[in-house]
DOVEXTOR-255059 format. One record per residue (C-alpha): residue number from 0; x, y, z. Coordinates in Angstrom, 3 decimals. Layout:
BEGIN
<pt><k>NUM</k><xx>X</xx><yy>Y</yy><zz>Z</zz></pt>
...
This chain:
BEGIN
<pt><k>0</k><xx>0.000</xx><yy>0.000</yy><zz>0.000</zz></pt>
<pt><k>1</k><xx>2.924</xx><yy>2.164</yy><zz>1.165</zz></pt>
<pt><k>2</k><xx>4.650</xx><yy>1.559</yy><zz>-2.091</zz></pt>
<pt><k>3</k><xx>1.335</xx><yy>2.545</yy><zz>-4.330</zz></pt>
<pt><k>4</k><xx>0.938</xx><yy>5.529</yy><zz>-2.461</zz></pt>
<pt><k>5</k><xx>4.648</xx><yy>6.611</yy><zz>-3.277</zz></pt>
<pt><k>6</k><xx>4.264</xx><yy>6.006</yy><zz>-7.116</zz></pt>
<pt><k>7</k><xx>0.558</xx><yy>8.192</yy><zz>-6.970</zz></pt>
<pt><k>8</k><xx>2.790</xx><yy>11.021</yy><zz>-5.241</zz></pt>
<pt><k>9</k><xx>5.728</xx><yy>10.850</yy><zz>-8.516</zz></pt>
<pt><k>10</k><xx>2.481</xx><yy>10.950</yy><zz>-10.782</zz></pt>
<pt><k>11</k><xx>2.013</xx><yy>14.390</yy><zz>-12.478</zz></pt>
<pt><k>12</k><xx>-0.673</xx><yy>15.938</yy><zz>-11.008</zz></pt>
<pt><k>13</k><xx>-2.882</xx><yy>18.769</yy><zz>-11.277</zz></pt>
<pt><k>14</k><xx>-3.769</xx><yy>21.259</yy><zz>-8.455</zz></pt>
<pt><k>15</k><xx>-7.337</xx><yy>22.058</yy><zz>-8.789</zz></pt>
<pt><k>16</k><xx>-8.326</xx><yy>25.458</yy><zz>-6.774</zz></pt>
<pt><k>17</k><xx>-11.896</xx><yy>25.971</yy><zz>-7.396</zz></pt>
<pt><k>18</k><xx>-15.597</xx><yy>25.893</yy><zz>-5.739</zz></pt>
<pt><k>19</k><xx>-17.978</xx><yy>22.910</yy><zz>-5.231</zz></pt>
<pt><k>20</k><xx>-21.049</xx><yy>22.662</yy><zz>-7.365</zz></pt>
<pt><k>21</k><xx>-23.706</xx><yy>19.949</yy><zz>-5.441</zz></pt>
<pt><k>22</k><xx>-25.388</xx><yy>19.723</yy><zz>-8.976</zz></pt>
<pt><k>23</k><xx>-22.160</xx><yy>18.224</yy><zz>-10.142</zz></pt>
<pt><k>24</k><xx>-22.143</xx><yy>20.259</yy><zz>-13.297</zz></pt>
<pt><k>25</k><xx>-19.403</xx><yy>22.608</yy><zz>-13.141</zz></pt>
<pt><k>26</k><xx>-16.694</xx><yy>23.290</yy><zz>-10.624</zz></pt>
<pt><k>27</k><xx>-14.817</xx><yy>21.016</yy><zz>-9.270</zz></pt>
<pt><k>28</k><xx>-16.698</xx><yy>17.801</yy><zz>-10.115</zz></pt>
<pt><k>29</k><xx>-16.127</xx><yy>19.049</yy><zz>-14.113</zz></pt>
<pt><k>30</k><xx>-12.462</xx><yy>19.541</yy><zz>-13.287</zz></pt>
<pt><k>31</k><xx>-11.492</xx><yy>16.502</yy><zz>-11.767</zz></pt>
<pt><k>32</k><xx>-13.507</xx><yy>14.212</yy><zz>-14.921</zz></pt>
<pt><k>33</k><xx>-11.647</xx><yy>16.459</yy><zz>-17.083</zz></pt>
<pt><k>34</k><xx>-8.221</xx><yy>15.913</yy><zz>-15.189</zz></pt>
<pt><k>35</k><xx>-9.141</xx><yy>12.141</yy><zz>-15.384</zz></pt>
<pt><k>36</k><xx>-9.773</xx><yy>12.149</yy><zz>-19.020</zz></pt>
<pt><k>37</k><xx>-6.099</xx><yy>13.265</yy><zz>-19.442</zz></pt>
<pt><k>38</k><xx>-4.847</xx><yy>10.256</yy><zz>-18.000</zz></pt>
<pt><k>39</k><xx>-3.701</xx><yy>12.388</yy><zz>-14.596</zz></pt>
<pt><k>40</k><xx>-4.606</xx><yy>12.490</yy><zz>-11.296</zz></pt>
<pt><k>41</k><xx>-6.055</xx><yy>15.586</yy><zz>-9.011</zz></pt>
<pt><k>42</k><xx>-4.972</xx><yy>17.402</yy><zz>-6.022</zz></pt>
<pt><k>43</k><xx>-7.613</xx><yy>19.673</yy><zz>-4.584</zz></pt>
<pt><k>44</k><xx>-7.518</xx><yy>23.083</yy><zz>-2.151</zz></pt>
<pt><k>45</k><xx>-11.712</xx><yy>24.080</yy><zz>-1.943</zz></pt>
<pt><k>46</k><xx>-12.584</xx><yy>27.934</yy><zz>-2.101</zz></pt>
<pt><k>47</k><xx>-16.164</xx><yy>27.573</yy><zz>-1.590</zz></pt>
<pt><k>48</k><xx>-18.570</xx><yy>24.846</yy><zz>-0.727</zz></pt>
<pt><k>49</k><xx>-21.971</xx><yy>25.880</yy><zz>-3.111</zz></pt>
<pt><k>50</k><xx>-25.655</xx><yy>24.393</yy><zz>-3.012</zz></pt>
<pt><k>51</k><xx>-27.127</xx><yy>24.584</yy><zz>-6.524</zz></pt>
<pt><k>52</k><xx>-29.054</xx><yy>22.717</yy><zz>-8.955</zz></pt>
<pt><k>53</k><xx>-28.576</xx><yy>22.931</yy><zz>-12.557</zz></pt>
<pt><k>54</k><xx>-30.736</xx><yy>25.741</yy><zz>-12.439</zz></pt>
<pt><k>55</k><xx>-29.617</xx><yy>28.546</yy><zz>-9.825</zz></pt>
<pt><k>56</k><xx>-27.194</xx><yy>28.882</yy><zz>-7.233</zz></pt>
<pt><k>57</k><xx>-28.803</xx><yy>28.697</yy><zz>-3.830</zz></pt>
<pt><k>58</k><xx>-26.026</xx><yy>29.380</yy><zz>-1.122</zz></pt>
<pt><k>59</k><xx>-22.358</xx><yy>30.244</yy><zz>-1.265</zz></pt>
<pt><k>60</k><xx>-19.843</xx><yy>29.349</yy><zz>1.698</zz></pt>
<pt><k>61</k><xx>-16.860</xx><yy>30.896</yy><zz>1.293</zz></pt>
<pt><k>62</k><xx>-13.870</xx><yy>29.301</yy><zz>2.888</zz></pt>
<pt><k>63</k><xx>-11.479</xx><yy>31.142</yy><zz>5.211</zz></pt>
<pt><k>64</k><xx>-8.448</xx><yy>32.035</yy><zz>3.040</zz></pt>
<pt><k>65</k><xx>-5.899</xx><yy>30.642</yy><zz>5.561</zz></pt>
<pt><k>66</k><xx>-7.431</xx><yy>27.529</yy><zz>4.865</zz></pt>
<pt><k>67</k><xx>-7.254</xx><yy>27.172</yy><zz>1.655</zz></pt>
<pt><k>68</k><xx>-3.938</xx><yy>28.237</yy><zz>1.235</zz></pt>
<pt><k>69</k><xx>-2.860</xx><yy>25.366</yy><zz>3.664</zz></pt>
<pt><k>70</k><xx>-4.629</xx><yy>22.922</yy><zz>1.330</zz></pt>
<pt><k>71</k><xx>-2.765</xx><yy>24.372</yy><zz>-1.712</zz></pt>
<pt><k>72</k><xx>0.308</xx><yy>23.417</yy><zz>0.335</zz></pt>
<pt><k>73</k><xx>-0.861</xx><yy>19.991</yy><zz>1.329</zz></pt>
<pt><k>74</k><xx>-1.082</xx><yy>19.272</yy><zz>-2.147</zz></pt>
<pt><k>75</k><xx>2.138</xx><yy>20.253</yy><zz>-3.116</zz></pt>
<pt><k>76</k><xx>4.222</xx><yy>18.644</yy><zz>-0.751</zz></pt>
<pt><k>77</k><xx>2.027</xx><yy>15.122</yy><zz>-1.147</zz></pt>
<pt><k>78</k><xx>2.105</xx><yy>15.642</yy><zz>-4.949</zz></pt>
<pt><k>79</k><xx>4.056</xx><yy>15.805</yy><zz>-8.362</zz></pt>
<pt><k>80</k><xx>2.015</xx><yy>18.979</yy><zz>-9.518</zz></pt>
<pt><k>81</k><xx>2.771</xx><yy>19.607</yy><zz>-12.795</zz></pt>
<pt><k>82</k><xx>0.374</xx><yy>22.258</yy><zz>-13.201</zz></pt>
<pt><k>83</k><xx>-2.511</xx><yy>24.345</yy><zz>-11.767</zz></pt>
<pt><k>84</k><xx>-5.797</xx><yy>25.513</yy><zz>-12.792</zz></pt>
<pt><k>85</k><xx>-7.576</xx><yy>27.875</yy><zz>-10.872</zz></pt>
<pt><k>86</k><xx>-11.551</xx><yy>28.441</yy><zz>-11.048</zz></pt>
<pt><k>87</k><xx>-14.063</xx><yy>29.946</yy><zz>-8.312</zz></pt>
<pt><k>88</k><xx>-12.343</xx><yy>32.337</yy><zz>-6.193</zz></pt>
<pt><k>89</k><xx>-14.970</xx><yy>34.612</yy><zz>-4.647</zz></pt>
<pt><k>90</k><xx>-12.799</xx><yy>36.943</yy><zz>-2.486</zz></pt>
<pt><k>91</k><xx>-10.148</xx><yy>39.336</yy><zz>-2.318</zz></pt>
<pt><k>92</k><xx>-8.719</xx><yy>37.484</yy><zz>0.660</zz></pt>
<pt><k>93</k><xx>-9.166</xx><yy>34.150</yy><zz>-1.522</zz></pt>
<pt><k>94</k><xx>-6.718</xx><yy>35.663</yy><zz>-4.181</zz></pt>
<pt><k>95</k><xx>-4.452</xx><yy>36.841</yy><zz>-1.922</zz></pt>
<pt><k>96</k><xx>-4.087</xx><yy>33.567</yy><zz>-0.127</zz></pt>
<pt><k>97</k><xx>-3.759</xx><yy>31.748</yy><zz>-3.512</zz></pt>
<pt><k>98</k><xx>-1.224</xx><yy>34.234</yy><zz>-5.056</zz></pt>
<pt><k>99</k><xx>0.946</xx><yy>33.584</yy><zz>-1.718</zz></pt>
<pt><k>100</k><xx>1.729</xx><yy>30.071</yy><zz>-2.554</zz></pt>
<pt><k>101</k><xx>2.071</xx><yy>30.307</yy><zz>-6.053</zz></pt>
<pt><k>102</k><xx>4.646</xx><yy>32.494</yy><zz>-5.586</zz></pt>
<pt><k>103</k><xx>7.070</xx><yy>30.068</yy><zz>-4.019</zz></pt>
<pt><k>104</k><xx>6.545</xx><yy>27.937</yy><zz>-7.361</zz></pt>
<pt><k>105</k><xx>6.920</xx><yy>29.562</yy><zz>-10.077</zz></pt>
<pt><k>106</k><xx>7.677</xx><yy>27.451</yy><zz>-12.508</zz></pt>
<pt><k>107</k><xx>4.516</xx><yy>25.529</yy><zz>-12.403</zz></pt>
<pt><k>108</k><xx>2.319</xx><yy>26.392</yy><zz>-15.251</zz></pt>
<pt><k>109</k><xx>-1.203</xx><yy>28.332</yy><zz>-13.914</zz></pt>
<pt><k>110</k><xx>-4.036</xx><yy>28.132</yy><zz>-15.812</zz></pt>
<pt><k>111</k><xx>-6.827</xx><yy>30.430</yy><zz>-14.517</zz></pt>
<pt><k>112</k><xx>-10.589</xx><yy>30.409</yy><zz>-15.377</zz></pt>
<pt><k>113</k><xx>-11.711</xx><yy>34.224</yy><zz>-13.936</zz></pt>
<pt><k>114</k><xx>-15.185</xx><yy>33.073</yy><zz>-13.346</zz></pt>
<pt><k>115</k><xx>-17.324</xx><yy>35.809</yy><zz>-12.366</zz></pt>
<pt><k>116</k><xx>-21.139</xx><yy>35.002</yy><zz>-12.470</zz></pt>
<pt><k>117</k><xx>-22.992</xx><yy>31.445</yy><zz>-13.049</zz></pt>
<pt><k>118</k><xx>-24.909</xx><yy>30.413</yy><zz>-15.910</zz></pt>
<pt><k>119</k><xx>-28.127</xx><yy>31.133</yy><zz>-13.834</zz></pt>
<pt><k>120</k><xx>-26.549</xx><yy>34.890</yy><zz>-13.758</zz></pt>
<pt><k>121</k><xx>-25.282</xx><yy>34.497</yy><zz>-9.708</zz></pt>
<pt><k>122</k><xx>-22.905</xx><yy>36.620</yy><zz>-8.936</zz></pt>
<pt><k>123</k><xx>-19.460</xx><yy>34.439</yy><zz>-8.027</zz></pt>
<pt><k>124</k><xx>-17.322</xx><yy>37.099</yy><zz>-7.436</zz></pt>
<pt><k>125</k><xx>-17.272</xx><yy>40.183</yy><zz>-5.365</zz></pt>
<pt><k>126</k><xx>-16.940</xx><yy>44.020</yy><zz>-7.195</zz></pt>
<pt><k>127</k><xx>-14.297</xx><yy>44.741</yy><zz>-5.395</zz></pt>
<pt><k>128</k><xx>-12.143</xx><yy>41.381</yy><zz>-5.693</zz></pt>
<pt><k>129</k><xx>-11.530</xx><yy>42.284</yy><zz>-9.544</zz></pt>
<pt><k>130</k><xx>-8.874</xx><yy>44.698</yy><zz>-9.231</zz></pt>
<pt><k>131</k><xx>-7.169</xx><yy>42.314</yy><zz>-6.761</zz></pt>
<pt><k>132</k><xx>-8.148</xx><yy>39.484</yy><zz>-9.543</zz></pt>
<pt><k>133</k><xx>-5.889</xx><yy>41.657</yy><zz>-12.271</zz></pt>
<pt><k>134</k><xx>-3.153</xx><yy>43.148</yy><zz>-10.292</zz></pt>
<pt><k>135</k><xx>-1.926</xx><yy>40.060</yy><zz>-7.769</zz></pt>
<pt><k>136</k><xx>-3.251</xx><yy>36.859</yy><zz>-9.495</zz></pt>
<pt><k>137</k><xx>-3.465</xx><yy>37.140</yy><zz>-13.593</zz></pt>
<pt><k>138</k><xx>0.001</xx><yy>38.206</yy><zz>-14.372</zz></pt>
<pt><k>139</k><xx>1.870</xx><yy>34.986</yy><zz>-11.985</zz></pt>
<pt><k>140</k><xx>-0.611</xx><yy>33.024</yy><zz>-14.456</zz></pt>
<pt><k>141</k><xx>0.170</xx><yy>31.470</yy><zz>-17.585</zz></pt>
<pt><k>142</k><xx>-2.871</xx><yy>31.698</yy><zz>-19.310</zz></pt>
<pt><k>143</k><xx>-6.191</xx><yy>33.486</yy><zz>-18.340</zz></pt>
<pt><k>144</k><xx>-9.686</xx><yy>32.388</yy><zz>-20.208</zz></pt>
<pt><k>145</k><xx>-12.170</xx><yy>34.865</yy><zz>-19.811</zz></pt>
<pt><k>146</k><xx>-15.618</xx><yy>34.298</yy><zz>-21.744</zz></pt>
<pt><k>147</k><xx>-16.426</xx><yy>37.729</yy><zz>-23.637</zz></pt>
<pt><k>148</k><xx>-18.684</xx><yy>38.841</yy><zz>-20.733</zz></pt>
<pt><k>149</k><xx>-15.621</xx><yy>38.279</yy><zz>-18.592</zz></pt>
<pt><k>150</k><xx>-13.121</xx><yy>39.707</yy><zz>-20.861</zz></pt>
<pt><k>151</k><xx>-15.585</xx><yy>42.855</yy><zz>-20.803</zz></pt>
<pt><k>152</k><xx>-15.749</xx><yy>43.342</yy><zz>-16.907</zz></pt>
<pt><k>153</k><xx>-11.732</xx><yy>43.027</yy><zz>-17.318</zz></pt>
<pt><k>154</k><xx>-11.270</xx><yy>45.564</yy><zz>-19.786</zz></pt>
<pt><k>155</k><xx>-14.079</xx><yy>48.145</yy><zz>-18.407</zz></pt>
<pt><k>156</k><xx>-15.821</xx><yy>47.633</yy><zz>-21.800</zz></pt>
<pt><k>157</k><xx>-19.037</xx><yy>46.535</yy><zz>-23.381</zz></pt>
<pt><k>158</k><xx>-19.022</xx><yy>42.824</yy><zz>-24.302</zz></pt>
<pt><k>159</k><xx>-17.794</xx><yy>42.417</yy><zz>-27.627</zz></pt>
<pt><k>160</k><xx>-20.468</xx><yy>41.014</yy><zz>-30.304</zz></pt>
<pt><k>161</k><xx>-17.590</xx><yy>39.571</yy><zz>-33.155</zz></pt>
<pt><k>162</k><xx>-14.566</xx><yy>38.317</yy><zz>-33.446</zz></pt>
<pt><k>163</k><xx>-12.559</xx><yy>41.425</yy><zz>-33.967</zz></pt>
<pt><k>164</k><xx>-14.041</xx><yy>43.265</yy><zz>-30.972</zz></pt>
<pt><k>165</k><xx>-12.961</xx><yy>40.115</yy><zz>-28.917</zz></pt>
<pt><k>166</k><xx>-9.334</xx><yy>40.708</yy><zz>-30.497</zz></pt>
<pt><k>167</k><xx>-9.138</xx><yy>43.968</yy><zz>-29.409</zz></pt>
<pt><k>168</k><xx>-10.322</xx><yy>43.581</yy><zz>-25.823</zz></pt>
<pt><k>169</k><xx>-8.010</xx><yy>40.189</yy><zz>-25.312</zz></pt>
<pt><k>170</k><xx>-5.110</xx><yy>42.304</yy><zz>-26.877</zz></pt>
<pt><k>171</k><xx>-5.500</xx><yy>44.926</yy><zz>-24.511</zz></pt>
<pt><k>172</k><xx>-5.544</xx><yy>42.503</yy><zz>-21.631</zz></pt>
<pt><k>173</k><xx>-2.629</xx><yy>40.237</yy><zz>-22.834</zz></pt>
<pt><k>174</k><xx>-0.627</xx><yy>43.703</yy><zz>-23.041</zz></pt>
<pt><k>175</k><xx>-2.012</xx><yy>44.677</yy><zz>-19.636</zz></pt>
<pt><k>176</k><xx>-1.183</xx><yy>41.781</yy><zz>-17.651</zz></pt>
<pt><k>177</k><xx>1.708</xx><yy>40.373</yy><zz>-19.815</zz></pt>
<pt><k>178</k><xx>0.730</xx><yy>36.993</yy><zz>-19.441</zz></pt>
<pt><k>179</k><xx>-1.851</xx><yy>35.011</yy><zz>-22.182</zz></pt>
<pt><k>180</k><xx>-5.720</xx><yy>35.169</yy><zz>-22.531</zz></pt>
<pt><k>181</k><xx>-8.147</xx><yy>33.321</yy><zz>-24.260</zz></pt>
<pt><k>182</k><xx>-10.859</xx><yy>34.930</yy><zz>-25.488</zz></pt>
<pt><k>183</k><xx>-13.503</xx><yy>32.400</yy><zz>-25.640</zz></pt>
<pt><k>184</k><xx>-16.252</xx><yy>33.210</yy><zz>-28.095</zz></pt>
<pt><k>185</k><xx>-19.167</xx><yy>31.402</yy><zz>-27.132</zz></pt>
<pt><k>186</k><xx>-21.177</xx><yy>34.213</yy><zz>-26.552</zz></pt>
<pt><k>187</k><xx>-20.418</xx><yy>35.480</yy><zz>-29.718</zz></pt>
<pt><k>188</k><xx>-23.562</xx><yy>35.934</yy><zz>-31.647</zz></pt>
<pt><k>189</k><xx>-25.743</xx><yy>33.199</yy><zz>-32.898</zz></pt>
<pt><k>190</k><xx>-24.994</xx><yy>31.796</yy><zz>-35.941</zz></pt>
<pt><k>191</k><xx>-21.382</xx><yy>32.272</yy><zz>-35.815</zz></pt>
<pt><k>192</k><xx>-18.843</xx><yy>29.549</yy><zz>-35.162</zz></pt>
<pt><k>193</k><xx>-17.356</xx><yy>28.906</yy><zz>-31.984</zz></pt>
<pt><k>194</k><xx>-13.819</xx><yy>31.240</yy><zz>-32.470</zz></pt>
<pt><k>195</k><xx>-11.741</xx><yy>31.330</yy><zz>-29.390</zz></pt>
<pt><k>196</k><xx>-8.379</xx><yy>33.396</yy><zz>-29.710</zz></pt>
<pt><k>197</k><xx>-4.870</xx><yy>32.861</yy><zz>-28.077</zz></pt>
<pt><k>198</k><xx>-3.545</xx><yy>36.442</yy><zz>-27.237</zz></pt>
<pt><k>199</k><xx>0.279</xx><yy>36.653</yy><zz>-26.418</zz></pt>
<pt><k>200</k><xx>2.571</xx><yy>39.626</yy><zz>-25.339</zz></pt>
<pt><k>201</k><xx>4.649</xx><yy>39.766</yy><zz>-29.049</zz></pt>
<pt><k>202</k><xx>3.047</xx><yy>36.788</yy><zz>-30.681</zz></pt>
<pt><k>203</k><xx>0.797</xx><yy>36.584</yy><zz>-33.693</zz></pt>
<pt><k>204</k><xx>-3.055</xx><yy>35.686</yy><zz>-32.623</zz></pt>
<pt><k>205</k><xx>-4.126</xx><yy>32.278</yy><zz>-33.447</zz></pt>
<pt><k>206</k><xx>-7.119</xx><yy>31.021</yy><zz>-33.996</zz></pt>
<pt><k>207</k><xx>-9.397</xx><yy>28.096</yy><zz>-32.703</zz></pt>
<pt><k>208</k><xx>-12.812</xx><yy>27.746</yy><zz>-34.476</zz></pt>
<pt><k>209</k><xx>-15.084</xx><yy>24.631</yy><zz>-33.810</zz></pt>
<pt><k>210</k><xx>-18.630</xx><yy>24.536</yy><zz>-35.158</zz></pt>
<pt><k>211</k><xx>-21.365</xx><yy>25.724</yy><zz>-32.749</zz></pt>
<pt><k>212</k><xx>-23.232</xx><yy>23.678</yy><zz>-31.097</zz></pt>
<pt><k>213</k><xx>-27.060</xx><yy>23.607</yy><zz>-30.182</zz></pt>
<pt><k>214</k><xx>-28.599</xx><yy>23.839</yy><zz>-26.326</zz></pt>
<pt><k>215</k><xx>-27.147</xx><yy>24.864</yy><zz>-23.128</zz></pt>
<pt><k>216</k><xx>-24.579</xx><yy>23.123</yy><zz>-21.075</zz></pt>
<pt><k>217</k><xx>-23.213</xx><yy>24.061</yy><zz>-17.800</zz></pt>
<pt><k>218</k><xx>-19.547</xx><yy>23.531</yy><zz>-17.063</zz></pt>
<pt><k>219</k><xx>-17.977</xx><yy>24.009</yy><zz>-20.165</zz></pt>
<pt><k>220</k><xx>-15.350</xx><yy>27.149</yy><zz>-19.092</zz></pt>
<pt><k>221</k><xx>-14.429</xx><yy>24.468</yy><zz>-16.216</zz></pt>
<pt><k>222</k><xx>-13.617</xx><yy>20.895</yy><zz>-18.794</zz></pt>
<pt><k>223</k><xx>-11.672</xx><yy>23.688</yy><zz>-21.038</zz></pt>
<pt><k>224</k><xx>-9.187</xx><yy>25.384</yy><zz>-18.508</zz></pt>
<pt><k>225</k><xx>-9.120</xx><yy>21.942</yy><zz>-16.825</zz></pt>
<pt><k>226</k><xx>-7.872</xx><yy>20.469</yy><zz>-20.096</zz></pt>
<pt><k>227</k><xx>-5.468</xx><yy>23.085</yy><zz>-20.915</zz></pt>
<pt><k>228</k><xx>-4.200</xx><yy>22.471</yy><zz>-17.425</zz></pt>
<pt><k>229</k><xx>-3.871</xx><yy>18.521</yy><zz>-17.992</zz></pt>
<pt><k>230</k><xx>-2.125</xx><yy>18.995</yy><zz>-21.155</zz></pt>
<pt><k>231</k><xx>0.146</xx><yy>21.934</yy><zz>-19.369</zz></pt>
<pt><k>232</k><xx>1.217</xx><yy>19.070</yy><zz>-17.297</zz></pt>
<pt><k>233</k><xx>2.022</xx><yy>16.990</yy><zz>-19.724</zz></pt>
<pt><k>234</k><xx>3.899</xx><yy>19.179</yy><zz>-21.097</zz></pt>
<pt><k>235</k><xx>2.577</xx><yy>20.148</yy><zz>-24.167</zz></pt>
<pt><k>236</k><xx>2.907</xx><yy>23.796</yy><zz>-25.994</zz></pt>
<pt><k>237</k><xx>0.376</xx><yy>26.177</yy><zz>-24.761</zz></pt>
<pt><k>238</k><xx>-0.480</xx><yy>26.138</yy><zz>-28.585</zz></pt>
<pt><k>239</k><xx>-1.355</xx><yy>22.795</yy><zz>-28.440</zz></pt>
<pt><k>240</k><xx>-3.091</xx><yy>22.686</yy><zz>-24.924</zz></pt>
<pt><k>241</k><xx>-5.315</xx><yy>25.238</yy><zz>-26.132</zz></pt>
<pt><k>242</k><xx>-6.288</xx><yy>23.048</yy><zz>-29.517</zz></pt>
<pt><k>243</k><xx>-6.297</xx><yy>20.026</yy><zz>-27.921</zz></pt>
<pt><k>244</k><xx>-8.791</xx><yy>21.050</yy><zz>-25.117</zz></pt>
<pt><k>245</k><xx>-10.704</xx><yy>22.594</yy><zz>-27.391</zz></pt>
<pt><k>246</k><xx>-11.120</xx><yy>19.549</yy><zz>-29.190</zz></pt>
<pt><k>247</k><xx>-11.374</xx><yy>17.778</yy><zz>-26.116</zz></pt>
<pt><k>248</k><xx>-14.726</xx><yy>20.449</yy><zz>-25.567</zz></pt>
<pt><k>249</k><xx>-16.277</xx><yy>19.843</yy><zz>-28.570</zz></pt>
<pt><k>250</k><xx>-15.975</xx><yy>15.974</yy><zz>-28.589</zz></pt>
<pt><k>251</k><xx>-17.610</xx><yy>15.958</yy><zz>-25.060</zz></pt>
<pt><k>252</k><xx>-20.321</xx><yy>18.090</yy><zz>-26.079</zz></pt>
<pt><k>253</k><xx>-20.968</xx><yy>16.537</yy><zz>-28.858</zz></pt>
<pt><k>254</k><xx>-21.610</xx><yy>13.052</yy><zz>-27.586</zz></pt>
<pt><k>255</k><xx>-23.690</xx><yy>14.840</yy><zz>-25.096</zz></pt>
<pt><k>256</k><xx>-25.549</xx><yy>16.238</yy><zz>-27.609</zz></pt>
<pt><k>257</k><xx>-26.387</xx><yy>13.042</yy><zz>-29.357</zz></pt>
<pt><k>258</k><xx>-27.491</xx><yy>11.440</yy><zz>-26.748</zz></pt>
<pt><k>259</k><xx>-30.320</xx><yy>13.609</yy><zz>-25.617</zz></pt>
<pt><k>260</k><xx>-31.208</xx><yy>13.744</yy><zz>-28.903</zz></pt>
<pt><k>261</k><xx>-31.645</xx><yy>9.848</yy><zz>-28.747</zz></pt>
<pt><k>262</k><xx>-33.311</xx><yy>9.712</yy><zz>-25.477</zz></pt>
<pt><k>263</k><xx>-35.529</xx><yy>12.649</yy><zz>-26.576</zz></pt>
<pt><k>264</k><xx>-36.709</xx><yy>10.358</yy><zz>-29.668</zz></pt>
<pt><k>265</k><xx>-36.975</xx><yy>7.141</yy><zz>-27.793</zz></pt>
C-alpha cells in the first residue's frame, strides 16, 4: 500500500483550486472528470462549498483564506504537480491567499478560469475582488480564459459582439497583464462559429474555431481550462493545450448532444 501511495505522489498531477457545485455540473466535479480524461490524477484546495441545482445557485460558503492556502500546500508537498488551474475564487482574501503560494513555485504552469457570475446569472465574485483578480493573481498566471462577458468586466468595456471586438479587448488585456488570454467566443452571436483566440505579449493571434453547437450546457469554461491544465502538465505547448482542449470540448459536447437527442426520440 505504502509503495502505491509513493508512485501516486511521482504521478504528475494537477492542483485544482476551485468551488464545489452539489449539482455536479461545473466546478470542481467538471475539473477533476476532465483531469481524469487526461490520464492524470487531481490534487484539490476548496474555495467555496456551493448548493445549486442545474438551475440557480442557492447558497455560497466561502472558505477562510488561511485555509485554503494550507490545502494548496498539502497538495504540493504530497504531490508531483505539474500544473494548476484555478476556477471559483470569490474573495479578495481568496486571491491573496492563492497568489501567496504560487509564488514560491513559479515554474509551475497556472491556468486560470476568472469566473465571475454562473450560468443562472449568480454573482461568483465580489466588485471589489476584480482589481485584486488583475493586479496580484493574472500576471503569476500562464494563461487566463475569460468568456467575452468576462473579458468585458476586465477591460471596463461593453461585451464584444464579433470576433474582432474580442481581439481587441483580449489584446489589450494580454498587453495589460503580460501573461496570455483566451478569449472564448461562445457568446459570440448566434450563428457564428465557436472562435476562441490565443492572445500573447509579441506573438501573432491564433485562432481556434469549432462549429457551434445547439442547447445549453453548464460547465464548459471548467472541462476547457481543466484540459489546458492537464495537457500543461504533460507538457505540451500552450499552442497545443489550447487546440487540444478545445477539441477535447467539442468531442464531449458533442456526444452529449447526441445522446439527448436519442433519449428525446426514444
Amino acid at each position: 500500500m505504502a509503495g502505491g501511495n509513493g508512485a501516486m505522489a511521482m504521478s504528475p498531477h494537477v492542483l485544482i483550486v476551485a468551488g464545489s457545485d452539489s449539482s455536479g455540473g461545473a466546478g470542481i466535479a467538471r475539473d477533476v472528470e476532465t483531469v481524469s480524461a487526461f490520464g492524470l490524477r487531481s490534487c484539490l484546495a476548496v474555495t467555496a462549498v456551493t448548493v445549486q441545482t442545474h438551475a440557480a445557485v442557492e447558497h455560497i460558503e466561502h472558505m477562510p483564506p488561511q485555509l485554503i492556502a494550507a490545502q494548496m500546500r498539502a497538495a504540493f508537498a504530497a504531490n508531483m504537480v505539474a500544473a494548476v488551474k484555478i476556477g471559483m475564487l470569490g474573495t479578495t482574501a481568496a486571491m491573496e491567499a492563492v497568489g501567496s503560494v504560487l509564488t514560491s513555485y513559479p515554474n509551475v504552469p497556472v491556468v486560470l478560469d476568472p469566473v465571475m457570475a454562473s450560468s443562472s446569472g449568480r454573482v461568483l465574485l465580489q466588485h471589489d475582488a476584480i482589481d485584486a483578480l488583475m493586479s496580484d493573481l493574472m500576471p503569476v498566471c500562464r494563461l487566463v480564459t475569460p468568456n467575452l462577458i468576462e473579458l468585458a468586466m476586465l477591460t471596463g468595456l461593453t461585451p464584444a459582439l464579433d470576433e474582432g471586438g474580442a481581439r481587441l479587448q483580449g489584446e489589450a488585456l494580454s498587453t495589460m497583464l503580460r501573461t496570455g488570454v483566451l478569449a472564448k467566443g461562445g457568446h459570440a452571436r448566434e450563428g457564428l462559429p465557436a472562435v476562441d483566440l490565443l492572445l500573447q505579449p509579441d506573438c501573432p493571434v491564433l485562432r481556434f474555431e469549432a462549429p457551434r453547437l445547439g442547447g445549453e450546457e453548464r460547465g464548459t469554461g471548467c472541462m476547457l481550462s481543466s484540459a489546458i491544465s492537464a495537457c500543461l502538465a504533460l507538457n505540451a505547448t500552450l499552442e497545443a493545450s489550447v487546440a487540444a482542449a478545445k477539441q477535447y470540448v467539442f468531442d464531449t459536447l458533442s456526444m452529449s448532444t447526441q445522446w439527448t437527442r436519442r433519449s428525446d426520440s426514444g
